[in-house]
N, C-alpha and C positions, 0 to 999 in steps of 0.2 A: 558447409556450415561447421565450425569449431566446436568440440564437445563442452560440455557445461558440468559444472561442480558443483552442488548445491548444498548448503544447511539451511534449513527451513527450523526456527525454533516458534514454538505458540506455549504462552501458560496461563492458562488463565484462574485455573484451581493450585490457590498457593497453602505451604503450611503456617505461615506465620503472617501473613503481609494479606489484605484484602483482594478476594477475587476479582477477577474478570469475566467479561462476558465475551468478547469476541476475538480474544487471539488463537484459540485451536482454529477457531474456522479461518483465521488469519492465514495461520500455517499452513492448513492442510490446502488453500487454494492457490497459496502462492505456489503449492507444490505442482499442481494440478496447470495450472497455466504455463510452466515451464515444459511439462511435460507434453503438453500440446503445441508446444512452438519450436520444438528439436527431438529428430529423435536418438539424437547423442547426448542427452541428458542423463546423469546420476546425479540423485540426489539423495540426501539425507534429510528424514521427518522424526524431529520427535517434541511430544508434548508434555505438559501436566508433569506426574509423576515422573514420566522417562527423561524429564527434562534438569536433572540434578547439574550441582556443577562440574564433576567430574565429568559427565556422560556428554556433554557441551565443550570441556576441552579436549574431548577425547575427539567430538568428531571435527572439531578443529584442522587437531592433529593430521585425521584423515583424508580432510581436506587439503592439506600442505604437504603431505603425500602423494596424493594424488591427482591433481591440477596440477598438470605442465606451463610451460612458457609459453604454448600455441592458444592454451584452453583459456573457457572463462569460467571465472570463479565467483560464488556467489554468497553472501551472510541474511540472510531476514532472519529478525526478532522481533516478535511481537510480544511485551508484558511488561511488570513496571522495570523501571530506570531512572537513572538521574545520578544525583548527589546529595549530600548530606544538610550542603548548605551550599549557599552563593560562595561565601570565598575557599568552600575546602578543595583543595587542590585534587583527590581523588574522585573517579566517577566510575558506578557501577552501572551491571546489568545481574538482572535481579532471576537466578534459577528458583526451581520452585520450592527450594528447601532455604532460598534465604532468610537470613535473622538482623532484625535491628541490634539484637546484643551483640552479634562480629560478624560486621558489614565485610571485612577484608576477608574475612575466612568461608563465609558462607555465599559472598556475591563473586563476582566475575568482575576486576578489579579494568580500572581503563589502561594499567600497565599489562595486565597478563593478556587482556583482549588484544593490545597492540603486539605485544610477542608473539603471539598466535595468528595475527595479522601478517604479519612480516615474515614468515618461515612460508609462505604462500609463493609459488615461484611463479603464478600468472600474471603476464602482460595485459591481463583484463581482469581486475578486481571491483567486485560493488558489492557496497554492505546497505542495507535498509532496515532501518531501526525503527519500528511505531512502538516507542515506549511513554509512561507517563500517564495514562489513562486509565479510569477506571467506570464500570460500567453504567447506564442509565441516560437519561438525554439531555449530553454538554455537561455531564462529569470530567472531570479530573481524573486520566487515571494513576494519579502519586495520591491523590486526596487519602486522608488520616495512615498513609506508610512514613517510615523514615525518609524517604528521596525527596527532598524537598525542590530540587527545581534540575535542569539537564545539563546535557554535554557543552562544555565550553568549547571554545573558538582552538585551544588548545587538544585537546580529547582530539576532536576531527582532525586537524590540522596532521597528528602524531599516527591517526589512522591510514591515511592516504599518501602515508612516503611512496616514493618509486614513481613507475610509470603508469600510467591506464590505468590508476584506481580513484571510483569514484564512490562517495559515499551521501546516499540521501537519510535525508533524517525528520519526521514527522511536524517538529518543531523548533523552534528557538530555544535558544539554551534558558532564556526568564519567561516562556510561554508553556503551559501544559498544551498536550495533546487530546482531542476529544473522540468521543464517539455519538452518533446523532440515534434517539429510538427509532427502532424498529431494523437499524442497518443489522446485515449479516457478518459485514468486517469494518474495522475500523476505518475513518474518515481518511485518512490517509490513503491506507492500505486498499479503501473501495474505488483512488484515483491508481494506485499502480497497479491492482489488478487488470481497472478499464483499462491503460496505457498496455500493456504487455498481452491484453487479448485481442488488441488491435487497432484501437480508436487512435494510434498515432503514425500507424505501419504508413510507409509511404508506396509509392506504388508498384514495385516490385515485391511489397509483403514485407520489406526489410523494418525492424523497429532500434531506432537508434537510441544510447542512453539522453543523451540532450532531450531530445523527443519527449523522452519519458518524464525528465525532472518539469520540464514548460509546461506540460499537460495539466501531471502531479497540483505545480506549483499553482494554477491557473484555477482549477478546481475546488483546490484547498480552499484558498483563499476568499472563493464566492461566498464562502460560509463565513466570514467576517467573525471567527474564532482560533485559528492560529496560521502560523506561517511557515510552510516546511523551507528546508536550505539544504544547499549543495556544496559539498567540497568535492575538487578534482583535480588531479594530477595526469597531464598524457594532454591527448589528442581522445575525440569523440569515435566513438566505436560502435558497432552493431551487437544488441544485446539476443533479439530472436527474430526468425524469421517466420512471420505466422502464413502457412499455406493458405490458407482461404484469402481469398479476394476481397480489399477493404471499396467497400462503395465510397469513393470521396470523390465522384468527379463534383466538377464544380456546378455541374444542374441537379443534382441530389443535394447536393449542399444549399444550393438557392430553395428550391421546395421546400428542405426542411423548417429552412430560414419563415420562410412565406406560413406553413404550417403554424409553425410556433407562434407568430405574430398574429395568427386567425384566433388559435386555439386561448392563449393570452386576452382575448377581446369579448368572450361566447363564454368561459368556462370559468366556474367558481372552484372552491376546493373539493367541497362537496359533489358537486358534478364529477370531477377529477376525479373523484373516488372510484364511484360507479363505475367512471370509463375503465379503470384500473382493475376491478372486479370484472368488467366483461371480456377483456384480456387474458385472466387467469393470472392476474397479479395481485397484489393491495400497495395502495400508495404510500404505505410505511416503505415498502421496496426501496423507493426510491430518495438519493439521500439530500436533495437539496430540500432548503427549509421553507423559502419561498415558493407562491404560484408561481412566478416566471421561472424558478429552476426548476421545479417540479415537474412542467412542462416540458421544458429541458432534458431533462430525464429522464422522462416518458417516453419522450422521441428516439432519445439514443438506448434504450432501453431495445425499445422493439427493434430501430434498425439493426442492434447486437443480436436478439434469439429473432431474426427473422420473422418480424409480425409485423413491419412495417405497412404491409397491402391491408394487412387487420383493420390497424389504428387507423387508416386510412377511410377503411370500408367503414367504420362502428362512428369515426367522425361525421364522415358525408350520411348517414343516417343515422345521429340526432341531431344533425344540424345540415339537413340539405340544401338549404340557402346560402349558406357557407362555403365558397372560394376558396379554396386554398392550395388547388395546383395547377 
C-alpha cells in the first residue's frame, strides 16, 4: 500500500460569515477513516480557530513537501465557499477569519489554491470540497455570506492539471450544497465517508476513486437536492485498502434486497422509530428522507456496525409473520 498525505480542513465557528454545524465533525472523521484504511497515513487536522488562512497554506506547503511521486495526496474542506457572483471570475475557500470587506485578502483565492495545488509532486492527487452549506434541515450553507453561488467548470478544470488527479466536489457550480437534520456530517460528506469505510471496497478490500465518486454520486442524488461532480485527469486508481472483509456476496445482497422490500410493506415511520430506538440508534441517524431510504439505511447502517443478526432478530419479533430471508 502507498503512503498517504492528508489535509483534513472543518470550520464550522467563523468570525465574520454564519456558522456551521457539521464540518469539524466533517474533518475530524474524514481523518479517522483514512486512518483506518492505511497504516502509512500522515495527516493533517485542523479546525475552527486553527484554521486561519495562513495555517491552511502553510500545511499546503507541507503537503507539497512531503507527498512523493509514489504517494497519494489528499485536500478535504469542509465550510463555506463559492464566489462572489455568477460571472466573477475569482472563487474562494472561506478560512475562518474570512471577511466580505477583502475576499482576496482574507479567503483562499482559486489562484493561490491552484499554486499550492500544483507544487504537489503526487501521481495521485484528490481534493474533496463539501462547501456552501450552512446548517439546519436543507439549508444552504452560502445562505446570507457573501459567496453567492460555486466553483466553475473553470476552478476545477485548473485544479486537476497533470496526471491522477481527481477532484470531487459536493455540488454544481449554480447548486448549493445541503445538510439534512439530525445528520452528524454533511450530505455529501456522509456518502464519502460510507464509500471509504467500505461500502464500495471490492473484494480484496481494495477501494477505488471511481468507486467512490458512483457511490457518492448515487447517494447524493436520492435526496433530489443537489448533484455532486467529478473532474479527473490520469487513469483510475486505488485510494484505500480497508482490512475487514466487505460482506457483498451476492446472497447478502439478495436478502437485503428481500429485507427491505418486507420491511417497506409492514413498517410505518413511526414504527421505524421504535425499531431505531431498539437498536441503540434514533432514526434522525439516518440520512435519507424517505421511508424507502430510511430503510435503506437502516439496513446498511447495521450491516456497517455489525447488528445486522439484531435488525434481523427485533424484525422476525415484531413481525413474526414476516418472510424475509
Amino acid at each position: 500500500m502507498k503512503r498517504i498525505f492528508a489535509l483534513s480542513v472543518g470550520i464550522g465557528t467563523y468570525a465574520e460569515l454564519p456558522n456551521l454545524k457539521c464540518p469539524r465533525n466533517d474533518a475530524k472523521d474524514f481523518v479517522a477513516v483514512l486512518q483506518s484504511g492505511s497504516d502509512q497515513t500522515h495527516v493533517k487536522l485542523i479546525t475552527d480557530k486553527e484554521a486561519t488562512k495562513s495555517s491552511i497554506i502553510d500545511e499546503l506547503k507541507w503537503l507539497s513537501n512531503n507527498a512523493g511521486p509514489n504517494d497519494t495526496a489528499m485536500l478535504y474542506f469542509s465550510g463555506h465557499g463559492g464566489r462572489q457572483s455568477v460571472s466573477d471570475d475569482q472563487a474562494f475557500l472561506c478560512p475562518v477569519n474570512a471577511s466580505p470587506l477583502d475576499s482576496e485578502l482574507t479567503c483562499i483565492t482559486g489562484q493561490e489554491l491552484n499554486l499550492a495545488l500544483s507544487a504537489i509532486r503526487s501521481e495521485r492527487l484528490i481534493v474533496l470540497l463539501d462547501t456552501c452549506y450552512s446548517g439546519g434541515m436543507r439549508e444552504a450553507r452560502y445562505r446570507n455570506t457573501f459567496i453567492s453561488s460555486g466553483l466553475g467548470k473553470a476552478d476545477v478544470n485548473s485544479m486537476v492539471d497533470g496526471t491522477g488527479r481527481v477532484i470531487l466536489a459536493a455540488s454544481r457550480p449554480d447548486q448549493p450544497a445541503w445538510e439534512l437534520h439530525g445528520m452528524r456530517n454533511g450530505l455529501f460528506t456522509n456518502y464519502v465517508l460510507r464509500a471509504l469505510r467500505g461500502e464500495v471496497a471490492r473484494t480484496d478490500g481494495s477501494i477505488w476513486v471511481s468507486d467512490v465518486f458512483s457511490f457518492v454520486s448515487r447517494g447524493v442524488r436520492q435526496h433530489g437536492c443537489q448533484s455532486p461532480f467529478q473532474r479527473s485527469v490520469g487513469e483510475d486508481f486505488m485510494v484505500l485498502n480497508q482490512r475487514h472483509q466487505k460482506p457483498s456476496l451476492a446472497r447478502t445482497e439478495m436478502d437485503q434486497r428481500s429485507l427491505r422490500r418486507a420491511m417497506h410493506r409492514v413498517y410505518d415511520r413511526a414504527e421505524l422509530s421504535v425499531l431505531c430506538r431498539d437498536l441503540g440508534f434514533t432514526i434522525e441517524d439516518l440520512p435519507g428522507r424517505t421511508l424507502e431510504t430510511q430503510i435503506m439505511d437502516l439496513i446498511d447502517h447495521c450491516q456497517r456496525h455489525e447488528l445486522y443478526e439484531r435488525l434481523l432478530a427485533q424484525v422476525k419479533e415484531d413481525r413474526p409473520n414476516l418472510a424475509v430471508v
